[in-house]
C-alpha positions in Angstrom: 28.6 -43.1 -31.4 24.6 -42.3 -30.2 25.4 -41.5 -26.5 22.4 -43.2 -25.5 23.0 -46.6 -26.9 26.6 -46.8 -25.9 25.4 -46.3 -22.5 23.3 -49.1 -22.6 25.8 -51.3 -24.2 28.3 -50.9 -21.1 25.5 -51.2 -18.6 24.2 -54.5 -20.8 27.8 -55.7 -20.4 27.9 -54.7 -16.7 25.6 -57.6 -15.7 27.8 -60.4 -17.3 30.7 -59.4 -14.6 29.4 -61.3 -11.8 28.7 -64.1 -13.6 31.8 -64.9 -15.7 34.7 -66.8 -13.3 36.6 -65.8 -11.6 34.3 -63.1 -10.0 34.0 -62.1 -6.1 30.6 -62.1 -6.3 30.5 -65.6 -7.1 33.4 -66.3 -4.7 31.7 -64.6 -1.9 28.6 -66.4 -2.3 30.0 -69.9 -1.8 32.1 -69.3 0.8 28.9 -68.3 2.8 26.6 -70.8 1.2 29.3 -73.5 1.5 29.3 -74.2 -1.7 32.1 -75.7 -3.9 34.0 -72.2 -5.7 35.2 -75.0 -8.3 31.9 -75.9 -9.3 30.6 -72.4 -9.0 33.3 -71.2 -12.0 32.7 -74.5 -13.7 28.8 -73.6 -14.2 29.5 -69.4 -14.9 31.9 -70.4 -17.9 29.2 -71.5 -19.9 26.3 -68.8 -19.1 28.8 -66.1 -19.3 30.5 -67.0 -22.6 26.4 -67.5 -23.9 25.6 -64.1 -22.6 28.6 -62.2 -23.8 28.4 -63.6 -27.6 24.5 -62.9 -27.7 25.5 -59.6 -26.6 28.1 -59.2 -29.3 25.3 -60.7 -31.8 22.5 -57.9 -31.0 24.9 -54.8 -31.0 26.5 -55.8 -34.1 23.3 -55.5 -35.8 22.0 -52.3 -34.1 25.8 -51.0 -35.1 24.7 -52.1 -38.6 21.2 -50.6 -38.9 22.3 -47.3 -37.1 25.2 -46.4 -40.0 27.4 -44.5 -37.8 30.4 -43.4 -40.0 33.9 -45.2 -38.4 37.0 -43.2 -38.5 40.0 -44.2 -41.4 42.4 -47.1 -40.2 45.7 -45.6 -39.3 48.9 -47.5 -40.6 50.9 -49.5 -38.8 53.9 -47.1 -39.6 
């Protein structure tokens, strides 16, 4: 793969860590804010499961339009 755009992709997916539960982060914030951790997972699952598959969405079309060659399927023997 392009060195260049898999580095992006894993700093891309780098910024979806703090937000998908359970993540310190998130943890530390509410135990100094006071807020509830319960509520804080409860509102990450949706933004990080949005941000991961529009993630997957845009690199499976720059996979697509950069025609890199993928290596045969080995058996399962």
């Amino acid at each position: 793969y392009n060195v260049n755009r898999s580095t992006g992709l894993i700093c891309a997916s780098g910024i979806i860590a703090p937000v998908i539960p359970p993540s310190i982060p998130m943890i530390i914030f509410g135990v100094t804010s006071g807020v509830s951790i319960t509520e804080l997972f409860m509102g990450g699952i949706v933004p990080g499961i949005l941000m991961g598959v529009g993630l997957m969405i845009v690199w499976t079309f720059i996979a697509r339009k950069d025609d890199s060659e993928l290596p045969p399927r080995k058996t399962m023997k």
